[in-house]
C-alpha positions in Angstrom: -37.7 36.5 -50.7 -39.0 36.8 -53.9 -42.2 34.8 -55.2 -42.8 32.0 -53.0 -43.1 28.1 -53.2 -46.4 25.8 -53.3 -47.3 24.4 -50.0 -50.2 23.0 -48.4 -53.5 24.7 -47.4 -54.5 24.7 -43.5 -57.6 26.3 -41.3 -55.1 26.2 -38.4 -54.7 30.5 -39.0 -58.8 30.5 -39.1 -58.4 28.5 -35.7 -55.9 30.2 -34.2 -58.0 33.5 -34.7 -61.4 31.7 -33.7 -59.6 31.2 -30.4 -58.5 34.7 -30.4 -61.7 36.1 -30.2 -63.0 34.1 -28.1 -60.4 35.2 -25.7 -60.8 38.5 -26.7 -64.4 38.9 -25.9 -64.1 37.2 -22.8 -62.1 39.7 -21.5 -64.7 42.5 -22.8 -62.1 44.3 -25.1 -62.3 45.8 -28.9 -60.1 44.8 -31.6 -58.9 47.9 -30.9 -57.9 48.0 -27.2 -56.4 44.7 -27.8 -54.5 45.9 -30.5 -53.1 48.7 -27.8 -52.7 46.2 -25.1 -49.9 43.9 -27.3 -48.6 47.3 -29.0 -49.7 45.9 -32.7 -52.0 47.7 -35.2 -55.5 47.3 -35.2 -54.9 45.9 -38.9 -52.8 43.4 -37.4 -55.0 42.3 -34.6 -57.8 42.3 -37.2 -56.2 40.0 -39.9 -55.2 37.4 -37.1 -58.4 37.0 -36.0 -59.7 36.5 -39.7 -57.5 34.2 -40.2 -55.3 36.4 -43.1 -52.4 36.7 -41.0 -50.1 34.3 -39.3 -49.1 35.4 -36.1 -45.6 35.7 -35.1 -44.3 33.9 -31.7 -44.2 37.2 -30.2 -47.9 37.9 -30.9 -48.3 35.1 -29.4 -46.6 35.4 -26.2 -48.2 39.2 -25.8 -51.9 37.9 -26.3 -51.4 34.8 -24.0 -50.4 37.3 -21.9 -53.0 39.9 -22.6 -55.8 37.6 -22.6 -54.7 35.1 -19.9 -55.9 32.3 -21.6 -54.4 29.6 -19.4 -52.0 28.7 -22.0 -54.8 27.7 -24.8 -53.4 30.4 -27.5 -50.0 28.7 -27.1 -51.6 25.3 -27.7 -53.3 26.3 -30.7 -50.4 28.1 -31.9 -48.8 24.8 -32.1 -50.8 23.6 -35.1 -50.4 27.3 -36.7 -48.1 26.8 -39.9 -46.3 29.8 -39.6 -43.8 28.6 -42.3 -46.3 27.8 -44.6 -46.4 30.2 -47.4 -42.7 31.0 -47.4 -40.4 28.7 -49.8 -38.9 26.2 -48.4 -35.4 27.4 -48.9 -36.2 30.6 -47.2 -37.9 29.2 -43.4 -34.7 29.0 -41.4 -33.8 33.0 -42.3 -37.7 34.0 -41.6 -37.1 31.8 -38.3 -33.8 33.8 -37.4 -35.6 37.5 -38.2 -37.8 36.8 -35.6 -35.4 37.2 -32.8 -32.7 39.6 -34.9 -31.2 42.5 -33.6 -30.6 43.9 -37.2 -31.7 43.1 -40.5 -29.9 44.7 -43.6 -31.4 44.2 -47.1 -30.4 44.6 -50.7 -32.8 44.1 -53.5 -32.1 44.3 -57.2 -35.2 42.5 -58.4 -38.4 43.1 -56.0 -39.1 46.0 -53.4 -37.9 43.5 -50.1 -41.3 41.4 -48.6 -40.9 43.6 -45.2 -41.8 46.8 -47.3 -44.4 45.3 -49.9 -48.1 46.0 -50.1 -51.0 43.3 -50.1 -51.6 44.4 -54.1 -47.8 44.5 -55.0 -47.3 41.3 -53.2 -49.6 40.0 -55.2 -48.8 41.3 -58.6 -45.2 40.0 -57.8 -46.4 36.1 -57.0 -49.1 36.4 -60.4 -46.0 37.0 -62.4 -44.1 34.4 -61.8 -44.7 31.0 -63.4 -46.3 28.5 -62.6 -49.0 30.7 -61.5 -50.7 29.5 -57.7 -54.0 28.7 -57.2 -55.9 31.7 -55.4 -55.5 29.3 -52.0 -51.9 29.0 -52.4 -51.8 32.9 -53.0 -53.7 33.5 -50.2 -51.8 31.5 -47.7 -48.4 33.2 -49.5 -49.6 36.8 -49.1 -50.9 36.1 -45.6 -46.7 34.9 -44.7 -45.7 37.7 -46.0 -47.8 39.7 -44.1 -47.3 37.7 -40.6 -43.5 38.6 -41.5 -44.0 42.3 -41.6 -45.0 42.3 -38.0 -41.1 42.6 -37.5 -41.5 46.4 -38.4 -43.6 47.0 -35.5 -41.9 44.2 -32.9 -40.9 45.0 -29.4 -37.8 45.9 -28.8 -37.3 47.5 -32.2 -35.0 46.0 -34.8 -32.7 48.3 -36.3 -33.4 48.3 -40.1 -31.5 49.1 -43.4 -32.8 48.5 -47.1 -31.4 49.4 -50.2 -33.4 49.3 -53.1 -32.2 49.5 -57.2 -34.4 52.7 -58.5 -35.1 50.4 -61.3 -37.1 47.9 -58.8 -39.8 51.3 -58.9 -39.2 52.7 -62.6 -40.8 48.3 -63.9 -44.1 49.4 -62.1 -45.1 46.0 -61.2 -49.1 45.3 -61.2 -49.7 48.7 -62.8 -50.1 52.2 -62.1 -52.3 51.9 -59.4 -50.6 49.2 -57.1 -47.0 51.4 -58.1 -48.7 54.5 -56.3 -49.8 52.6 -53.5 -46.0 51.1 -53.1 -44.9 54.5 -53.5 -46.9 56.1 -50.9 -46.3 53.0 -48.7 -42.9 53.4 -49.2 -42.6 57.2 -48.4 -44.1 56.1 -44.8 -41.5 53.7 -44.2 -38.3 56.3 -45.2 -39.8 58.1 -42.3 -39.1 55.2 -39.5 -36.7 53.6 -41.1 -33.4 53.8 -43.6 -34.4 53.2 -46.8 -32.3 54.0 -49.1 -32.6 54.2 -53.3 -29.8 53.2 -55.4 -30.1 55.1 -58.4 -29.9 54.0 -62.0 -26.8 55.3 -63.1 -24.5 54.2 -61.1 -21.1 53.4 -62.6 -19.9 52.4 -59.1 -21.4 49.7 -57.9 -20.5 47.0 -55.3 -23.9 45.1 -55.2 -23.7 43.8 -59.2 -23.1 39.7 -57.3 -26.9 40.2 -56.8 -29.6 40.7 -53.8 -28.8 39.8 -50.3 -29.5 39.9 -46.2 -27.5 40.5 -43.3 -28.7 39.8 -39.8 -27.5 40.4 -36.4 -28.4 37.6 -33.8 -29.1 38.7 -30.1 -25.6 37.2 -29.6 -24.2 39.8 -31.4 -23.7 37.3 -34.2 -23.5 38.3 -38.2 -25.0 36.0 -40.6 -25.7 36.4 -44.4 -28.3 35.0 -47.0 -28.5 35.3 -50.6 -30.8 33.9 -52.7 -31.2 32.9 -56.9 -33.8 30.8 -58.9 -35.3 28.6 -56.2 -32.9 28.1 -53.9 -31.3 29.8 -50.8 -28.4 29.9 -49.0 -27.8 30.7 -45.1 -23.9 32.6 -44.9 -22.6 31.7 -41.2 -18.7 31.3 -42.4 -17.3 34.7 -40.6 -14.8 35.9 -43.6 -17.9 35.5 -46.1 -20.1 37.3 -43.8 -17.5 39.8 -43.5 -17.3 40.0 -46.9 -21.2 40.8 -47.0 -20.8 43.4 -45.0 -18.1 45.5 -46.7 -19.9 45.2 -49.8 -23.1 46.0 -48.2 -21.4 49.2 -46.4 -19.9 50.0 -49.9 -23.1 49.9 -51.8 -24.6 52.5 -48.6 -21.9 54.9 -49.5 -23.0 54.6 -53.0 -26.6 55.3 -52.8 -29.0 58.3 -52.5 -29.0 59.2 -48.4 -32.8 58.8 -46.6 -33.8 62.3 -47.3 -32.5 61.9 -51.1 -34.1 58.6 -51.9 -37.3 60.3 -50.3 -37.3 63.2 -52.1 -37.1 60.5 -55.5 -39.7 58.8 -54.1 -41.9 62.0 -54.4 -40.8 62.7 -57.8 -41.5 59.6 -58.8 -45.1 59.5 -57.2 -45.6 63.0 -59.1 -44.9 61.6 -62.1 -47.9 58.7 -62.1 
């Protein structure tokens, strides 16, 4: 997704992590021991409670669990706008990544949202026009976030990115947040494939533009692609195959793991 929508302001994170707490300190445990308990960061478990972050269903689920709090997380959940601070054209594809199997991404014009930083994410949503308020960024930055709980979920999803070199060489929000994505970025090539696709490239199969791939638990393919405010889920199965060859095609043409890495470390010795 790339800059977001405007959408309405809610306490119902601030609640949700109010409760949290609560629950949490009932059952005489740190942030951090809670944070081993549901097999999420400490960051994570920390953000939820501050209300920052929105938590995903299968937060949830764990810390209803966790906590045994006679189903009063779920009820507050209910009131949680987890779609709020995603565009409206892009909720039913953040709904589906939530239960997907696999998720494959290529991105010509942002680093993907599931590999962003707070400050790039940021820098990304200030560009675009019109500009939020700094509630509407906040609630935007904090979906975003909530989202990225995928890369840590239980039982793993199997992950793929490909990112245009050029999305790095623009240095988006500056020096500083470009070293930060950088060294964020080297972390991630280390769990999963992320893979670069350099600048000159005369072969090229992605030039229709960015786009998703998921695989259901069903073992179902679906497709999304995405242009100025608008979105579009791909269920047809010859489009979707489509998607896929070209997506398989543009792997073959990009820099392996350990080669987009090893750019990824020129590139951060460079700034």
């Amino acid at each position: 997704m790339a800059s977001g929508s405007a959408l309405d302001s809610s306490g119902s994170m601030k609640a949700f992590g109010a409760a949290l707490k609560v629950f949490r300190e009932r059952a005489l445990l740190t942030q951090e021991q809670l944070a081993e308990r549901l097999n999420y960061s400490h960051a994570s478990v920390a953000s939820v409670e501050q209300g920052r972050r929105m938590p995903t269903a299968h937060f949830i689920e764990r810390a209803e669990e966790a906590l045994e709090s006679f189903g009063v997380l779920r009820a507050v959940a209910r009131h949680v706008g987890r779609q709020r601070g995603l565009a409206v054209w892009f909720r039913e594809w953040a709904q589906l990544e939530e239960t997907a199997v696999s998720l494959c991404t290529y991105e010509c014009r942002v680093v993907p949202g599931l590999l962003q930083t707070e400050a790039y994410t940021r820098a990304v949503m200030l560009n675009v026009p019109r500009p939020p308020t700094e509630e509407q960024l906040q609630e935007r930055i904090a979906a975003r976030l909530a989202r990225q709980d995928l890369l840590t979920r239980r039982p793993p999803v199997a992950f793929s990115f490909i990112i245009e070199e050029l999305v790095l060489l623009r240095h988006t929000g500056g020096e500083e947040v470009t070293r930060e994505l950088l060294d964020h970025l080297l972390v991630r090539t280390e769990l999963w494939n992320v893979e670069l696709m350099p600048l000159r490239q005369p072969y090229h199969a992605g030039t229709d533009g960015p786009m998703q791939l998921l695989e259901t638990p069903e073992r179902q393919w679906l497709g999304y692609s995405e242009g100025q405010k608008t979105g579009q889920l791909v269920s047809d199965r010859e489009a979707v195959s489509v998607m896929q060859m070209r997506y398989a095609k543009m792997r073959s043409q990009a820099l392996s793991p350990a080669d987009s890495a090893e750019l990824l470390q020129r590139m951060r010795g460079a700034l």
